[in-house]
C-alpha positions as CSV (number, residue, x, y, z in Angstrom):
1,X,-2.9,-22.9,-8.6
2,X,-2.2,-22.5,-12.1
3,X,-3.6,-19.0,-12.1
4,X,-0.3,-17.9,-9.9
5,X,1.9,-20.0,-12.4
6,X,0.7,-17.5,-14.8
7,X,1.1,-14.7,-12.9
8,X,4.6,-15.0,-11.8
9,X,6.3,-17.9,-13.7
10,X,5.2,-17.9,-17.0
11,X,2.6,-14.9,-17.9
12,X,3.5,-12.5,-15.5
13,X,7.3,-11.4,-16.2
14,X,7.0,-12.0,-19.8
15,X,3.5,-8.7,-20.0
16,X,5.8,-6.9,-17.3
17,X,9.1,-7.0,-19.7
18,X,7.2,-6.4,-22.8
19,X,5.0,-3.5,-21.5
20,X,6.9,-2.1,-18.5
21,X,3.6,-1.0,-17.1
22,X,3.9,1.8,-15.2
23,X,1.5,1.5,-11.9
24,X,-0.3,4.5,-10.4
25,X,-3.2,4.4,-7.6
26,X,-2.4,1.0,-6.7
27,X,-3.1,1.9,-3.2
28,X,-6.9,2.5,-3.8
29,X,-7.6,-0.9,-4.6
30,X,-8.4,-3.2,-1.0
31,X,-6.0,-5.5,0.0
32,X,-8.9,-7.7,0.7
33,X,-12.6,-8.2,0.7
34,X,-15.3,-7.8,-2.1
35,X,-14.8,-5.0,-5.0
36,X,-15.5,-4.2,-8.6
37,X,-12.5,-3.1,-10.7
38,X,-14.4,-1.5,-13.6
39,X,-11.8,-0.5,-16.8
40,X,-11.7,0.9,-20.0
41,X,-11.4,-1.8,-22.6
42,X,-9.0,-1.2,-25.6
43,X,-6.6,-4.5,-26.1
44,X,-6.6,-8.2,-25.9
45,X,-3.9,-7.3,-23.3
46,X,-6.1,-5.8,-20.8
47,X,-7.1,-9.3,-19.7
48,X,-3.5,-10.4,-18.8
49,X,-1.6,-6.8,-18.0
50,X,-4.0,-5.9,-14.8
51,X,-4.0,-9.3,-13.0
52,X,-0.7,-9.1,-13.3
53,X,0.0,-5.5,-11.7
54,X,-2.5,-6.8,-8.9
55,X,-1.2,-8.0,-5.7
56,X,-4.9,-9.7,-5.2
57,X,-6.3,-12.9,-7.8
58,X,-9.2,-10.8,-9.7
59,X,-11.6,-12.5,-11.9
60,X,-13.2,-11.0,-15.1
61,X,-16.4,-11.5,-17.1
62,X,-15.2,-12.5,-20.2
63,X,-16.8,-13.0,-23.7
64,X,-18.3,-16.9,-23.9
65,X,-16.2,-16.8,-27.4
66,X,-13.2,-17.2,-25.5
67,X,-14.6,-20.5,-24.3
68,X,-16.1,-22.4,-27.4
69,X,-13.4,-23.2,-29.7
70,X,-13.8,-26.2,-31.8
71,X,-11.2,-28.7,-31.5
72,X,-8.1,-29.3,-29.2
73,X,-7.3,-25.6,-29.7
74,X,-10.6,-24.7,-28.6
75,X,-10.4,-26.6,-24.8
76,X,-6.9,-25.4,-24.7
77,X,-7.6,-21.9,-24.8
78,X,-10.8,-22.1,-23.0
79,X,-8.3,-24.0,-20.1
80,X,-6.1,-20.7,-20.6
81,X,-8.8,-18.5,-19.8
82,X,-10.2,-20.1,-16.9
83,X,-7.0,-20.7,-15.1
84,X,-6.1,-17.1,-16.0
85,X,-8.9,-15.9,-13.9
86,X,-12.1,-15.6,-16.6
87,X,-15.9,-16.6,-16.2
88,X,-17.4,-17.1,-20.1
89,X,-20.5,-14.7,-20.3
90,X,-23.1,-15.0,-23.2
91,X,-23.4,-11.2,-24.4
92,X,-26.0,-12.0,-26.9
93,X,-29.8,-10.7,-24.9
94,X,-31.0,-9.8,-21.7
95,X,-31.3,-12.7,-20.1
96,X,-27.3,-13.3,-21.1
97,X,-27.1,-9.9,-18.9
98,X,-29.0,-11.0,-16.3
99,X,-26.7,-14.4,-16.3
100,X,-23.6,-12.1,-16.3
101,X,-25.2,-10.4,-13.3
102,X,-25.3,-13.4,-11.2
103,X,-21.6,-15.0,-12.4
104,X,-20.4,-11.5,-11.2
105,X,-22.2,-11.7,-7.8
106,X,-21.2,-15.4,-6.5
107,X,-17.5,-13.9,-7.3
108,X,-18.5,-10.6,-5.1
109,X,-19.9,-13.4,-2.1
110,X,-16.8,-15.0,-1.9
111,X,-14.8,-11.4,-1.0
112,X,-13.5,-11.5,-4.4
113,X,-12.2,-8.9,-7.0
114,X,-14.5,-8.4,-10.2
115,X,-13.0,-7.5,-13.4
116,X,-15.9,-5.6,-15.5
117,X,-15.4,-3.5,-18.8
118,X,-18.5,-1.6,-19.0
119,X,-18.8,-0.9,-22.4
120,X,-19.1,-4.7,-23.0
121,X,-17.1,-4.9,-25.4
122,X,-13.0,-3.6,-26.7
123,X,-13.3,-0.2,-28.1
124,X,-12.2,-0.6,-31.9
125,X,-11.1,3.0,-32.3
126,X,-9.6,4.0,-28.7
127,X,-12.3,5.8,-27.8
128,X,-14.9,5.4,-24.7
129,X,-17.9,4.5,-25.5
130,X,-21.6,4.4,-23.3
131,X,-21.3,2.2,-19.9
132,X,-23.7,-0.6,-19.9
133,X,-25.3,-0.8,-16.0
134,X,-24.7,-4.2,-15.4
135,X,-21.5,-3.2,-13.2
136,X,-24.4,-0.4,-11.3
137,X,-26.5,-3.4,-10.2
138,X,-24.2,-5.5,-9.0
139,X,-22.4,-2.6,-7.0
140,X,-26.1,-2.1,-5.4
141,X,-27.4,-5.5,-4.5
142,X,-23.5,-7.0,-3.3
143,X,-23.1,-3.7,-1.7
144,X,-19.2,-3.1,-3.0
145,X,-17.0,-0.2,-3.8
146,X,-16.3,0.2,-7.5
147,X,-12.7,1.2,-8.1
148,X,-12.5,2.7,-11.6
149,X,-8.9,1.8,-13.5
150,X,-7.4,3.4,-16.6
151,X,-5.4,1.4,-18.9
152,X,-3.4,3.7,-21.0
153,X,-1.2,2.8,-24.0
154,X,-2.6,-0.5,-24.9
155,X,-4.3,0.4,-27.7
156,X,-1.6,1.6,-29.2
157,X,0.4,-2.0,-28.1
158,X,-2.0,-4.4,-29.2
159,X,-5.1,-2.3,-31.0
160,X,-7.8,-5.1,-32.1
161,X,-7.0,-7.5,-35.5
162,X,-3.4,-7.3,-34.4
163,X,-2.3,-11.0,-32.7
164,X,1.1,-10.0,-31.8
165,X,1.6,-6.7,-29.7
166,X,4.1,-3.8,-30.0
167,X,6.7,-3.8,-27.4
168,X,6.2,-0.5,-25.6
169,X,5.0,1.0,-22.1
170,X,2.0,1.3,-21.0
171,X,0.3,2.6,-17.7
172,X,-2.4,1.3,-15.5
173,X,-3.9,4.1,-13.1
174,X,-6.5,3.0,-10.5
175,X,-8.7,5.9,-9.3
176,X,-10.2,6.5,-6.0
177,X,-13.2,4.0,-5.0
178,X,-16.6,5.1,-5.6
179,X,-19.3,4.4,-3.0
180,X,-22.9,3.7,-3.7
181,X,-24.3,2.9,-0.3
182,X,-26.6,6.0,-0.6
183,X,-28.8,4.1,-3.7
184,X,-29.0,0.9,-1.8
185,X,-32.2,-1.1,-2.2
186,X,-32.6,0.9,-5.3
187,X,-31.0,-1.9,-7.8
188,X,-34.4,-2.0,-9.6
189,X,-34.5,1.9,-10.4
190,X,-33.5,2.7,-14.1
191,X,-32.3,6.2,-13.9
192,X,-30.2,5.8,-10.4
193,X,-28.9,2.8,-12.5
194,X,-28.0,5.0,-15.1
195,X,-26.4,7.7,-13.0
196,X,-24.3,5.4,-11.4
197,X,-23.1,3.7,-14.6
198,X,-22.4,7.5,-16.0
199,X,-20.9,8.4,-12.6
200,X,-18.7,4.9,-13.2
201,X,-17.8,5.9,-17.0
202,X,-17.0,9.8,-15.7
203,X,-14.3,8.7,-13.3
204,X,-12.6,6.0,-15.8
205,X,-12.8,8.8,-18.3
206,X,-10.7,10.9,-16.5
207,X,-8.2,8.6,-15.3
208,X,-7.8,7.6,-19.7
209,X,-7.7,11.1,-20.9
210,X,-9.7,9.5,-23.5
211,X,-12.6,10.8,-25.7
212,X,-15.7,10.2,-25.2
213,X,-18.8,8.6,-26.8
214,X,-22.4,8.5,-25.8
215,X,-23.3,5.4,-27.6
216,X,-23.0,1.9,-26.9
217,X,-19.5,0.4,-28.3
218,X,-21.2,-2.4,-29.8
219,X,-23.6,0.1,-32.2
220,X,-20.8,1.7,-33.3
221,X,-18.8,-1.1,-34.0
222,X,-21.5,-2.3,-36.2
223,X,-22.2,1.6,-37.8
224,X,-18.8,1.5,-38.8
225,X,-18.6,-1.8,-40.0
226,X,-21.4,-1.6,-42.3
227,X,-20.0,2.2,-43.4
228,X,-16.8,-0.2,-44.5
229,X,-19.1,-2.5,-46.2
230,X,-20.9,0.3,-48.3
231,X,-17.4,1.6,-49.0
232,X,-16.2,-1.7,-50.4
233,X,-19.4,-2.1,-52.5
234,X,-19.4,1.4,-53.9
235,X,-15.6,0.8,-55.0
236,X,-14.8,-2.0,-55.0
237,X,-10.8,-3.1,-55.9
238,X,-10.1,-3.4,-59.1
239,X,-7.7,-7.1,-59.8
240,X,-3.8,-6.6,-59.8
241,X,-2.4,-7.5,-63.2
Protein backbone atom coordinates (compact mmCIF):
# COMPACT_ATOMS: atom_id res chain seq x y z
CA UNK A 1 0.00 0.00 0.00
CA UNK A 2 2.57 2.41 0.84
CA UNK A 3 4.38 1.79 -2.40
CA UNK A 4 1.26 3.65 -4.24
CA UNK A 5 1.42 6.46 -1.47
CA UNK A 6 4.72 7.11 -2.92
CA UNK A 7 3.83 6.93 -6.26
CA UNK A 8 1.08 9.34 -6.41
CA UNK A 9 0.76 11.18 -3.02
CA UNK A 10 3.95 11.88 -1.83
CA UNK A 11 7.01 10.65 -4.33
CA UNK A 12 5.41 10.62 -7.41
CA UNK A 13 4.27 14.39 -8.24
CA UNK A 14 7.09 15.87 -6.46
CA UNK A 15 10.09 13.56 -9.32
CA UNK A 16 7.32 14.43 -12.04
CA UNK A 17 7.46 18.45 -11.14
CA UNK A 18 11.11 18.47 -10.62
CA UNK A 19 12.12 16.38 -13.74
CA UNK A 20 9.15 16.80 -16.10
CA UNK A 21 10.11 13.48 -17.59
CA UNK A 22 9.35 13.26 -20.89
CA UNK A 23 7.98 9.51 -21.71
CA UNK A 24 8.65 7.68 -25.01
CA UNK A 25 7.93 3.81 -25.88
CA UNK A 26 5.69 3.51 -23.07
CA UNK A 27 3.54 1.32 -25.08
CA UNK A 28 6.29 -1.48 -25.33
CA UNK A 29 6.18 -2.26 -21.83
CA UNK A 30 3.07 -5.17 -21.01
CA UNK A 31 0.28 -3.96 -19.26
CA UNK A 32 0.52 -7.19 -17.38
CA UNK A 33 2.38 -10.42 -16.78
CA UNK A 34 6.09 -11.24 -16.18
CA UNK A 35 9.02 -8.93 -17.73
CA UNK A 36 12.50 -7.62 -17.21
CA UNK A 37 12.92 -3.76 -17.59
CA UNK A 38 16.72 -3.73 -17.93
CA UNK A 39 18.16 0.26 -17.85
CA UNK A 40 21.12 2.18 -18.00
CA UNK A 41 22.15 3.27 -14.55
CA UNK A 42 23.44 6.93 -14.12
CA UNK A 43 21.58 8.65 -10.88
CA UNK A 44 20.25 7.93 -7.47
CA UNK A 45 17.06 9.18 -9.36
CA UNK A 46 16.64 6.25 -11.56
CA UNK A 47 15.20 4.24 -8.64
CA UNK A 48 12.35 6.67 -8.07
CA UNK A 49 11.73 8.50 -11.73
CA UNK A 50 10.80 4.98 -13.62
CA UNK A 51 8.36 3.51 -11.16
CA UNK A 52 6.89 6.58 -11.22
CA UNK A 53 6.32 6.96 -15.24
CA UNK A 54 5.07 3.15 -14.96
CA UNK A 55 1.51 2.50 -14.94
CA UNK A 56 2.52 -1.20 -13.46
CA UNK A 57 4.26 -1.62 -9.60
CA UNK A 58 8.00 -2.77 -10.80
CA UNK A 59 10.44 -4.04 -8.37
CA UNK A 60 14.29 -3.50 -8.58
CA UNK A 61 17.40 -5.33 -7.30
CA UNK A 62 18.92 -2.89 -5.32
CA UNK A 63 22.36 -2.60 -3.60
CA UNK A 64 22.11 -4.42 0.20
CA UNK A 65 23.81 -0.94 1.27
CA UNK A 66 20.62 0.60 0.97
CA UNK A 67 19.35 -1.68 3.61
CA UNK A 68 21.98 -1.75 6.49
CA UNK A 69 22.15 1.55 8.01
CA UNK A 70 23.05 1.68 11.53
CA UNK A 71 20.70 3.36 13.80
CA UNK A 72 17.03 4.73 13.38
CA UNK A 73 18.13 6.29 10.13
CA UNK A 74 19.26 3.11 8.93
CA UNK A 75 15.62 1.03 9.36
CA UNK A 76 14.08 4.24 8.12
CA UNK A 77 15.57 4.20 4.96
CA UNK A 78 15.82 0.60 4.57
CA UNK A 79 11.58 0.96 5.22
CA UNK A 80 11.86 3.62 2.28
CA UNK A 81 13.34 1.30 -0.05
CA UNK A 82 11.29 -1.63 0.52
CA UNK A 83 7.97 0.13 0.37
CA UNK A 84 9.40 1.93 -2.69
CA UNK A 85 9.56 -1.28 -4.49
CA UNK A 86 13.44 -2.63 -3.75
CA UNK A 87 14.90 -6.21 -2.91
CA UNK A 88 18.52 -5.60 -1.04
CA UNK A 89 21.08 -7.75 -3.11
CA UNK A 90 24.70 -8.59 -1.70
CA UNK A 91 26.97 -7.61 -4.91
CA UNK A 92 30.09 -8.69 -3.20
CA UNK A 93 30.92 -12.65 -5.03
CA UNK A 94 29.25 -15.19 -7.00
CA UNK A 95 27.28 -16.69 -4.82
CA UNK A 96 25.73 -12.86 -3.96
CA UNK A 97 24.95 -13.21 -7.97
CA UNK A 98 23.55 -16.37 -7.84
CA UNK A 99 21.23 -14.95 -4.71
CA UNK A 100 20.37 -11.96 -6.89
CA UNK A 101 19.36 -14.55 -9.51
CA UNK A 102 16.78 -16.14 -7.47
CA UNK A 103 15.38 -12.70 -5.63
CA UNK A 104 14.80 -11.64 -9.32
CA UNK A 105 13.00 -14.93 -10.28
CA UNK A 106 10.32 -15.30 -7.35
CA UNK A 107 9.47 -11.62 -8.52
CA UNK A 108 9.31 -12.93 -12.40
CA UNK A 109 6.82 -16.10 -10.81
CA UNK A 110 4.52 -13.84 -9.43
CA UNK A 111 3.87 -11.95 -13.20
CA UNK A 112 5.81 -9.17 -11.94
CA UNK A 113 8.02 -6.38 -13.44
CA UNK A 114 11.88 -6.60 -12.68
CA UNK A 115 13.94 -3.60 -12.44
CA UNK A 116 17.71 -4.68 -13.39
CA UNK A 117 20.78 -2.29 -14.19
CA UNK A 118 23.14 -4.52 -15.81
CA UNK A 119 26.13 -2.92 -15.33
CA UNK A 120 25.68 -3.51 -11.55
CA UNK A 121 26.34 -0.65 -10.52
CA UNK A 122 25.67 3.65 -11.38
CA UNK A 123 28.00 4.75 -14.02
CA UNK A 124 30.31 7.44 -12.37
CA UNK A 125 31.15 9.25 -15.58
CA UNK A 126 27.87 8.87 -17.85
CA UNK A 127 29.12 6.44 -19.75
CA UNK A 128 27.85 2.60 -20.45
CA UNK A 129 29.82 0.27 -19.26
CA UNK A 130 29.99 -3.97 -19.87
CA UNK A 131 26.46 -5.76 -19.00
CA UNK A 132 26.86 -8.29 -16.32
CA UNK A 133 24.59 -11.63 -17.49
CA UNK A 134 22.68 -12.01 -14.54
CA UNK A 135 19.65 -10.18 -16.39
CA UNK A 136 20.51 -13.08 -19.60
CA UNK A 137 19.81 -15.93 -17.09
CA UNK A 138 16.96 -14.96 -15.60
CA UNK A 139 15.43 -13.95 -19.13
CA UNK A 140 16.20 -17.80 -20.09
CA UNK A 141 15.13 -19.92 -17.10
CA UNK A 142 11.65 -17.53 -16.29
CA UNK A 143 11.21 -17.36 -19.94
CA UNK A 144 10.34 -13.31 -20.13
CA UNK A 145 10.70 -10.55 -22.60
CA UNK A 146 13.40 -8.08 -21.65
CA UNK A 147 12.32 -4.53 -22.51
CA UNK A 148 15.51 -2.36 -22.66
CA UNK A 149 14.73 1.50 -21.20
CA UNK A 150 16.94 4.65 -21.65
CA UNK A 151 17.10 7.13 -18.96
CA UNK A 152 18.42 10.31 -20.46
CA UNK A 153 19.32 13.47 -18.57
CA UNK A 154 19.74 12.11 -15.21
CA UNK A 155 23.16 12.24 -14.94
CA UNK A 156 23.33 15.49 -15.64
CA UNK A 157 20.29 16.06 -12.70
CA UNK A 158 21.67 14.17 -10.02
CA UNK A 159 25.31 12.78 -11.21
CA UNK A 160 26.76 10.58 -8.19
CA UNK A 161 28.28 12.50 -4.71
CA UNK A 162 25.51 15.09 -5.42
CA UNK A 163 22.41 14.53 -2.56
CA UNK A 164 20.28 17.12 -3.94
CA UNK A 165 19.36 17.03 -7.74
CA UNK A 166 19.18 19.82 -10.38
CA UNK A 167 15.84 20.76 -11.37
CA UNK A 168 15.68 20.02 -15.06
CA UNK A 169 13.99 17.51 -17.67
CA UNK A 170 14.77 14.43 -18.30
CA UNK A 171 13.51 11.58 -20.62
CA UNK A 172 12.78 7.92 -20.14
CA UNK A 173 12.55 5.90 -23.60
CA UNK A 174 11.53 2.29 -23.44
CA UNK A 175 12.59 0.30 -26.54
CA UNK A 176 11.01 -2.55 -28.18
CA UNK A 177 11.02 -6.05 -26.18
CA UNK A 178 13.59 -8.41 -26.90
CA UNK A 179 12.77 -12.16 -27.13
CA UNK A 180 14.99 -14.99 -26.15
CA UNK A 181 12.73 -17.98 -26.58
CA UNK A 182 15.20 -19.23 -29.30
CA UNK A 183 18.22 -19.87 -26.40
CA UNK A 184 15.79 -21.53 -24.08
CA UNK A 185 17.18 -24.42 -22.01
CA UNK A 186 20.49 -22.87 -22.78
CA UNK A 187 20.76 -20.71 -19.29
CA UNK A 188 23.95 -22.78 -18.51
CA UNK A 189 25.83 -21.73 -21.79
CA UNK A 190 28.43 -18.96 -21.29
CA UNK A 191 28.78 -17.46 -24.63
CA UNK A 192 24.80 -17.47 -25.53
CA UNK A 193 24.85 -15.82 -22.06
CA UNK A 194 27.10 -13.34 -23.18
CA UNK A 195 25.42 -12.67 -26.50
CA UNK A 196 22.33 -11.99 -25.00
CA UNK A 197 23.73 -9.73 -22.24
CA UNK A 198 25.67 -7.73 -25.33
CA UNK A 199 22.43 -8.00 -27.38
CA UNK A 200 20.61 -6.44 -23.97
CA UNK A 201 23.47 -3.58 -23.59
CA UNK A 202 23.28 -2.89 -27.73
CA UNK A 203 19.61 -2.00 -27.61
CA UNK A 204 19.85 0.25 -24.22
CA UNK A 205 22.83 1.84 -25.98
CA UNK A 206 20.94 2.98 -28.59
CA UNK A 207 17.99 4.13 -26.94
CA UNK A 208 20.94 6.57 -24.47
CA UNK A 209 22.85 7.76 -27.27
CA UNK A 210 25.53 7.12 -24.81
CA UNK A 211 29.21 5.94 -25.25
CA UNK A 212 30.27 2.96 -24.71
CA UNK A 213 32.62 0.93 -22.57
CA UNK A 214 33.74 -2.67 -22.83
CA UNK A 215 34.62 -3.07 -19.19
CA UNK A 216 32.82 -3.73 -16.20
CA UNK A 217 31.62 -0.31 -14.42
CA UNK A 218 32.84 -1.55 -11.18
CA UNK A 219 36.70 -1.95 -12.63
CA UNK A 220 36.67 1.29 -13.85
CA UNK A 221 35.29 2.88 -10.96
CA UNK A 222 38.06 1.37 -9.00
CA UNK A 223 40.95 2.28 -12.07
CA UNK A 224 39.90 5.63 -11.75
CA UNK A 225 39.68 5.91 -8.25
CA UNK A 226 43.05 4.63 -7.58
CA UNK A 227 44.39 7.05 -10.75
CA UNK A 228 42.80 9.95 -8.17
CA UNK A 229 44.65 8.44 -5.40
CA UNK A 230 48.13 8.44 -7.21
CA UNK A 231 47.22 11.98 -8.24
CA UNK A 232 46.73 13.15 -4.67
CA UNK A 233 49.93 11.41 -3.50
CA UNK A 234 52.10 12.65 -6.30
CA UNK A 235 50.83 16.39 -5.39
CA UNK A 236 49.48 16.57 -2.83
CA UNK A 237 47.74 20.22 -1.57
CA UNK A 238 49.83 22.38 -0.12
CA UNK A 239 47.92 24.12 3.49
CA UNK A 240 46.06 27.49 2.93
CA UNK A 241 47.69 30.22 5.01
Amino acid sequence: MFYYVLKYVLLGPLLRLAFRPRIEGLEHVPSSGPAIVAGNHLSFSDHFLMPAVLKRRITFLAKAEYFTGPGIKGKLTAFFFRSAGQIPVDRSGKEAGQAAIREGLCVLAKDELLGIYPEGTRSHDGRLYKGKVGVAVMALKAGVPVIPCAMIGTFEAQPPGRKIPRIRPVVIRFGTPLDFSRYAGMENEKTILRAITDEIMYAILTLSEQEYVDTYAAVAKAEASAERAERARRFPRLPLR
